[in-house]
N, C-alpha and C positions, 0 to 999 in steps of 0.2 A: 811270425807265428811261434817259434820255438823258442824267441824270449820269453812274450806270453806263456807259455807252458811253463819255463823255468821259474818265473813271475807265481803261478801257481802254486806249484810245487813250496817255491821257498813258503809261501805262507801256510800252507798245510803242517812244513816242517815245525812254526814256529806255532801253530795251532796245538802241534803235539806236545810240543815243552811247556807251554802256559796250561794246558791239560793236567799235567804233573802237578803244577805250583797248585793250580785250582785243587786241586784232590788232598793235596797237603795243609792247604788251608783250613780244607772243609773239616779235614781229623781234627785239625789243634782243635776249631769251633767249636764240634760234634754238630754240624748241620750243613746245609748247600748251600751255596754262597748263591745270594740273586743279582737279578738283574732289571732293569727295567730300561725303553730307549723311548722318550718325549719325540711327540713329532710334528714340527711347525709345519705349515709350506703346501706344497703341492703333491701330484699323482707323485712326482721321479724322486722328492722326499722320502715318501711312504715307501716307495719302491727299494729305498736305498736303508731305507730301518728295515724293512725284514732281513737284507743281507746282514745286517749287523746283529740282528739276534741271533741269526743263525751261525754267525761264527762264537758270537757268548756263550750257545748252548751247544757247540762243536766241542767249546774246550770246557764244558762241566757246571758252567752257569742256570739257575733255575729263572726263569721270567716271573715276574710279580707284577703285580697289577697299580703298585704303588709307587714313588718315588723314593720314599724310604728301601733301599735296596743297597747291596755291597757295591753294583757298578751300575750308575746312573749313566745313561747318554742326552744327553740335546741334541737333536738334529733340529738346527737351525733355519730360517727363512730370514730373508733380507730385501722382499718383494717392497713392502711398506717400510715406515720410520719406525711404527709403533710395535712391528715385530721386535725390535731392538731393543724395545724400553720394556717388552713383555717378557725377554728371556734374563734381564738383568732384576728385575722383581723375582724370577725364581729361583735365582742364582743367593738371593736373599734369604731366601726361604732355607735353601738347599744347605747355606752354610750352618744354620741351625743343628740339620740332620746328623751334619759331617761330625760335628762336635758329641752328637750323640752315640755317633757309631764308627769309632778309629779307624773300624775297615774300608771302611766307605770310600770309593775313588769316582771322578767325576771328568766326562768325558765330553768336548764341544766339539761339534762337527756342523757340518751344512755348508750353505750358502753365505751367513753374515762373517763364517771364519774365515771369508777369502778376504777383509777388508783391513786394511791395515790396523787403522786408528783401532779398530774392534779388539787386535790382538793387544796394542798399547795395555787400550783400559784393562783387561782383563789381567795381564801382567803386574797391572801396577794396583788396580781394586780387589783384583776377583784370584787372589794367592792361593786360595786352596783347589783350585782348579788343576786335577791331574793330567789328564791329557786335549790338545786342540790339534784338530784337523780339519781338512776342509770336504773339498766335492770332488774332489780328481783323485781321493790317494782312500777311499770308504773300506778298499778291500785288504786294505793293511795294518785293519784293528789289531791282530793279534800279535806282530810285531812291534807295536805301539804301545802294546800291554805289556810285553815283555820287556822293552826298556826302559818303560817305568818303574816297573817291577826291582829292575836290575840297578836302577839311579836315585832311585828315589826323590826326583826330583820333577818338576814339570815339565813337562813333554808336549813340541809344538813342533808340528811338520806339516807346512802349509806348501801345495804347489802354485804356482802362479797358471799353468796349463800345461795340458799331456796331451800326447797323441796316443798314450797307454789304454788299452780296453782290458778291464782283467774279471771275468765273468765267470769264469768255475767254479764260484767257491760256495758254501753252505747258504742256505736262504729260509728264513723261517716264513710262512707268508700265514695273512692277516686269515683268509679266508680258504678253507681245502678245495673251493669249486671256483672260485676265481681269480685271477692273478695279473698283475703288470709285467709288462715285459720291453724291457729298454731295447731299442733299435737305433738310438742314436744321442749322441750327449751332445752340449754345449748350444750355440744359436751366434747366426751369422747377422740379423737384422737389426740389432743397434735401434731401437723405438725410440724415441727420448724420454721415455717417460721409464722407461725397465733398465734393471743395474744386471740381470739375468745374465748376459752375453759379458761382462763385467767377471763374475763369480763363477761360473759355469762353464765359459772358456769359450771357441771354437768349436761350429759343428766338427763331427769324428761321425761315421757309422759303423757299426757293427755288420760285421759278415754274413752275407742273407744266411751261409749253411749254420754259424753258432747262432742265430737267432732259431732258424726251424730247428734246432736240435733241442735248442730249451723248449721252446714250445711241444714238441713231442714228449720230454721229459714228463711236463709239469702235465699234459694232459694225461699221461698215462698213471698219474698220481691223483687223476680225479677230476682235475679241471674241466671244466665246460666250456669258460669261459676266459678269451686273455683282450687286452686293452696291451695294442701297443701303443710302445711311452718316446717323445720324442718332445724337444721344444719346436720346431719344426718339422712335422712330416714330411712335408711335400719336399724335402731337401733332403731325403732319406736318398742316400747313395753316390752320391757325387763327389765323396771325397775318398769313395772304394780304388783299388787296383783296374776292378771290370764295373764299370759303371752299372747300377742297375736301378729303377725309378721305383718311388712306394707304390706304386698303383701294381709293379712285376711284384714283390714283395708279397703283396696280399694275396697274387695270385696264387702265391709258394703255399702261403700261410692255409689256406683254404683248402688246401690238398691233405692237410694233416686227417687223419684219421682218428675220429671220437670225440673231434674239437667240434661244439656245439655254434659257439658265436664266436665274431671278431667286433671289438671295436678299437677307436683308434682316437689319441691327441695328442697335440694339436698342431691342425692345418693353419694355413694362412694363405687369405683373400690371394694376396697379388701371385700368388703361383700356385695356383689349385689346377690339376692338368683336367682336359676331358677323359684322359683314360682313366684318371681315378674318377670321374663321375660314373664311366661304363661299367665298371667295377664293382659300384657297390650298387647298380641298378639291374646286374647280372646275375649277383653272388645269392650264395643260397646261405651262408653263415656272416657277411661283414652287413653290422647292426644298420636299418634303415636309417640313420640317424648322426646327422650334419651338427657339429659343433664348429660354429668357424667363428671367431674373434673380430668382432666391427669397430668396437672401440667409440667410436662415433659416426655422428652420421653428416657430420659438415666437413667439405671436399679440404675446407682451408684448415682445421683443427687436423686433419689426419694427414694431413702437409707438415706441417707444423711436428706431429708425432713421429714422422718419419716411415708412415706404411708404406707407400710405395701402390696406394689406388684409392679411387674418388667416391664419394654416394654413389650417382652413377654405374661405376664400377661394381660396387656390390651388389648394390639391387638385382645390376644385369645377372651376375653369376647366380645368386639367392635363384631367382626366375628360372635359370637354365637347369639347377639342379632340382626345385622341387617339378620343374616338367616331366626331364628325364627321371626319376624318382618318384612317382603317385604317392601322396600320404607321408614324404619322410619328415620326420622330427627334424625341426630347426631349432638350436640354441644358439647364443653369444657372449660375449663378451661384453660389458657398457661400460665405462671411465665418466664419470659426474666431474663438470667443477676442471676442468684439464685451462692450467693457464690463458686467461682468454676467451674465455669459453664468452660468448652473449645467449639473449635470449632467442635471437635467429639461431645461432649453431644448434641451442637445444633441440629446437622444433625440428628443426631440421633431422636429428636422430630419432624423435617422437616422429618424424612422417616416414622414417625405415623401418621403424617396427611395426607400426601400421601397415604399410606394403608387404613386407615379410611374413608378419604375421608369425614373430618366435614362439617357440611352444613356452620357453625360459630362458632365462639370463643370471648371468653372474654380474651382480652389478657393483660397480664400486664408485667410492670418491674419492678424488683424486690425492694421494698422496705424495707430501714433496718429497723425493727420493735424493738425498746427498751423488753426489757421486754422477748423476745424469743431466743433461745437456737443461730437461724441462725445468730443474730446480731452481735454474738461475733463470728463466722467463721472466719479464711481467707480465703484469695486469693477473698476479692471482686472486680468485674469485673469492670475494666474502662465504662466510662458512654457513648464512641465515640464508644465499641464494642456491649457494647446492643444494642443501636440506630441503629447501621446496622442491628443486627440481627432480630433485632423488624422489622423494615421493608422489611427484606427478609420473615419474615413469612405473615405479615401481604399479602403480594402480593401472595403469596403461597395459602395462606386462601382466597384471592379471586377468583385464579383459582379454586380451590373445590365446591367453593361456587357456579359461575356461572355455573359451568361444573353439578351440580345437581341441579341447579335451572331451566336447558334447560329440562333435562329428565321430567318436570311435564307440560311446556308449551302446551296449547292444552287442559287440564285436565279440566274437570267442578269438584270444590272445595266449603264444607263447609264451610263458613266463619263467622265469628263474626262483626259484622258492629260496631267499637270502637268512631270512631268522621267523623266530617269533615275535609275532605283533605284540609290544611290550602295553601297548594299551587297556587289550581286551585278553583274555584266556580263552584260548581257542581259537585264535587266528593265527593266519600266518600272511608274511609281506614277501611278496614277490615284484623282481622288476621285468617291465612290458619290454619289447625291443629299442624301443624310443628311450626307452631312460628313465619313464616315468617309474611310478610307485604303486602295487594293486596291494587290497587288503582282503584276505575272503578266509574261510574256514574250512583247516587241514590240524594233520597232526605231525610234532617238529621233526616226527623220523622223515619226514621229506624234506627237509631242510638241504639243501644242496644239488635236488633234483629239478628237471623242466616237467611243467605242467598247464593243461586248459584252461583256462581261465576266463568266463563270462565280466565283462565288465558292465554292469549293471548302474554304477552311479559315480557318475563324476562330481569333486569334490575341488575343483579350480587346478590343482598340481598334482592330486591324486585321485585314485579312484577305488571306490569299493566292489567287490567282487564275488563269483558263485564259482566255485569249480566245475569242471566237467569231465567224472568217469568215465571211463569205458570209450 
């Protein structure tokens, strides 16, 4: 714990000194140096860019909404191939700007930086690249700045994995009334199909009391609402000093004072406890609403993937939780096209969504991922068969969807008022507990506020809405 602290500390120190230089630069200019941070990937991505603005505008940095900016960041994704070929197109682009504006430094971080060959190319293609880092070392930008600063030369500090948590430090966040909140890094499951556990490292969790202390922080700054961030939840705690399980955690979390909702991702099928089902069929703030990752729905494809539980298996749990649970929002996960895939397997994931009955999915195709066990598979599926298949589900998933989106029509519903409706003048979008989307008419000083909400007409994924005063 008192490394951590000193961990801390030093990068405050060095926060203060690039503070100077920033202030120094901005005279020579006569202007603020900006900033701006690209962000590929996921929730613990996003999560991981507001920390990074927040220490650019710790040491004097202005945020832009542009890429043209004094200090660009990429926060990378490495999920898919084609993230790879999408940040090397901008890095195209980007060299353009650099030529335009000598100030200009440019900064890789994420997930693809933990890959070797990634750091090769960019070494030997991509030379005006100032600083590279990865996923394990985010809270050490400003030290990173500084010996750039101090070398003038390219700056690459990549860890292979840590058991380092370093959480104190400045966090710009996306939204004033909602926020992510990390509970745990890395992932112990090894799927075949994911380079995640690869990049990401070894689950680690954070200490339930520095998790409720941000969580108190950040509500007492406004928040309503937090999404704990994990690649695994349900593995939340097990690699503490005092073991403690997510379902105790949530319990913690709920106790907070002013905190409106809890939501949480991502669980996973084969170790989802009964206590976390009593949990969120007890709780008065954790969101009604099951997102759990199926993947597929043939016992032998998700063998193959390396889950660790069968169709069977899910169905049964799906069942147990929407009993215990009247009404709660089911989403998932789908993978199209996964080496081998037939037209039995498919059907076989079309008759779990049928039984289940998701409200929505995230649906993909299946990407060959260098580096994971699936890439080297055969029998990978022509690209004219997934594409049907993709679209027999996708139409599938909208029967589901609309067909439980009628049963709530009528309903007066909690809502979160997120922005103005960019469509219409004089709406505003708010989201239901489920996840879903309301559209009805307010004015944007509510913007951040909970409010009643009639939902009056469903529209397949979302729905239109009446307010209700008083």
């Amino acid at each position: 714990m008192e490394q951590l602290k000193n961990e801390s500390s030093r990068q405050y120190e060095y926060m203060e000194e690039m503070k100077k230089w920033v202030q120094k630069k901005s005279g020579e200019l006569g202007r603020k140096l900006t900033c701006h941070v690209t962000t590929f990937g996921c929730q613990m991505n996003e999560k991981d860019s507001e920390k990074l603005l927040g220490i650019l505008e710790t040491i004097g940095y202005e945020e832009v909404e542009t890429e043209e900016a004094d200090f660009l960041i990429f926060n990378t994704c490495t999920v898919r191939e084609n993230a790879n070929t999408k940040l090397y197109g901008h890095l195209g682009q980007v060299k353009k700007m650099k030529e335009r504006n000598p100030q200009m430094m440019i900064g890789l971080c994420g997930c693809m930086m933990q890959e070797e060959h990634v750091i090769e190319k960019i070494r030997s293609s991509y030379k005006f690249v100032d600083i590279i880092f990865g996923t394990h070392n985010i809270f050490k930008l400003a030290e990173l700045l500084k010996a750039r600063v101090d070398s003038k030369g390219m700056i690459v500090d990549i860890w292979k994995d840590t058991d380092q948590i370093v959480e104190d430090l400045p966090s710009d966040r996306k939204f004033s009334f909602k926020c992510g909140v990390n509970i745990m890094y890395g992932c112990n499951n090894f799927c075949s199909y994911c380079i995640v556990p690869y990049v990401r490292g070894r689950e680690r969790s954070r200490k339930p009391e520095d998790i409720i202390k941000e969580v108190k922080q950040v509500v007492s700054e406004g928040v309503k609402e937090v999404m704990l961030l994990g690649q695994n939840v349900n593995s939340y705690g097990k690699t503490l000093e005092e073991p403690m399980s997510f379902a105790e955690l949530l319990r913690e979390v709920e106790k907070v004072e002013g905190l409106e909702r809890i939501r949480f991702m991502t669980p996973h099928p084969k170790d989802l406890s009964d206590d976390l089902i009593e949990v969120m069929a007890t709780s008065k703030k954790v969101c009604k609403h099951m997102h759990l990752p199926m993947q597929s729905g043939s016992s032998r494809l998700l063998k193959l993937m390396n889950r660790h539980y069968t169709k069977e298996q899910y169905v049964a749990l799906a069942k147990k939780i929407q009993e215990r649970i009247p009404g709660v929002s089911f989403t998932t996960d789908i993978i199209v096209g996964f080496p081998g895939e037939t037209e039995e397997d498919f059907k076989e994931t079309l008759d779990v969504v049928r039984e289940v009955g998701f409200d929505s999915a995230y649906t993909y195709v299946y990407s060959k991922r260098s580096g994971t066990p699936a890439a080297s598979m055969e029998d990978q599926v022509d690209k004219d068969v997934i594409k049907d298949r993709f679209d027999r589900l996708l139409a599938l998933l909208k029967e589901t969807s609309a067909k439980n989106c009628k049963k709530k029509v009528g309903d007066i519903e909690r809502v979160l008022i997120e922005e103005e409706n960019t469509h219409e003048e004089g709406m505003l979008t708010g989201r239901l507990e489920n996840n879903l989307l309301v559209h009805f008419k307010g004015c944007k000083e509510q913007i951040g506020t909970m409010a009643d909400v009639k939902l009056v007409e469903e529209k397949g994924f979302y729905y239109m809405g009446e307010q209700i005063h008083g």
